[in-house]
N, C-alpha and C positions, 0 to 999 in steps of 0.2 A: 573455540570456534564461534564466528560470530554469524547466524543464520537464521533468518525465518521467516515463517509460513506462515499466513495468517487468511481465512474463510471473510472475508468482507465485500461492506458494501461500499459502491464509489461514492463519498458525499459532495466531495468539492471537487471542481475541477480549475487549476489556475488559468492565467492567459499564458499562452505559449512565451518562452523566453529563450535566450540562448546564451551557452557558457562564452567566456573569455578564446576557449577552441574552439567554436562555434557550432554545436552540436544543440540539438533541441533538450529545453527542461519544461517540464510542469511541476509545479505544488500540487499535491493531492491533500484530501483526506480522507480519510478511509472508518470503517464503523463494523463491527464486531461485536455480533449477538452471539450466545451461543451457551451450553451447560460445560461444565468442567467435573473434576473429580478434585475433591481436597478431603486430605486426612478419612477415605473412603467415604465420602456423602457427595454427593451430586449439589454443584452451585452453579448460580444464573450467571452469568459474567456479558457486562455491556460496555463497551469501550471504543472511543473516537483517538484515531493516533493522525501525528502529521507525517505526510509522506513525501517523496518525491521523486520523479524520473526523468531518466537522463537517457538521450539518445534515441535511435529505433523504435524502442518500446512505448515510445509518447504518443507515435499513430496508433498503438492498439487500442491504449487508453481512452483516447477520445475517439474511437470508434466504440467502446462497449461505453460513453457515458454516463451521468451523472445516476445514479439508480441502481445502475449493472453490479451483477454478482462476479466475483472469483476466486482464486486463489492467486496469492500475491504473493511471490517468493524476494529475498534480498535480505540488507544486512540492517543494523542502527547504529547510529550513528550521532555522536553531539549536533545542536543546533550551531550553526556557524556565533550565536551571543553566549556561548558555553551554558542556556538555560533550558535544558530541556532535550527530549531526544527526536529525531525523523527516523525516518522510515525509507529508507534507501532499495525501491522496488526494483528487480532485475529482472522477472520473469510476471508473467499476468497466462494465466490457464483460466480459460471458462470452461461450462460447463458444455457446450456444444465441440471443447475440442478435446473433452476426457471422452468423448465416443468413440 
């Protein structure tokens, strides 16, 4: 299963583009603070990924902008130059709609 969740912040927001079907995209990037558990001991882990969305979900994103907190759900996926991986975002939860 290819899935996940990721507690970030929105860093980058691109300029609105559109697929070949004509559906809205942005580039994001996104940024992940946070503690983990390895080999039982608690570590810092700080990490910028490249993301992107497709559709619908591109007006939520540039409504909670560049700063905004959430929960990012979706899949990853190769970089279209086979270097590197995105972040293929499908769902966006903040925290004013886990209330």
């Amino acid at each position: 299963m290819n899935q996940l969740a990721l507690q970030a912040t929105l860093l980058e927001l691109g300029l609105v583009r559109y697929t070949p079907a004509g559906l809205m995209a942005l580039d994001l990037g996104l940024k992940h603070e946070g503690e983990a558990q390895e080999a039982g001991r608690p570590r810092k882990v700080s990490m910028e990924i490249k993301a992107v969305a497709i559709g619908e979900i591109c007006k939520r994103l540039q409504a909670l902008g560049v700063g905004g907190q959430a929960l990012f759900s979706g899949f990853l996926s190769n970089q279209r130059n086979g270097r590197g991986i995105v972040f293929h975002v499908t769902a966006v939860e903040t925290a004013s709609q886990a209330l």
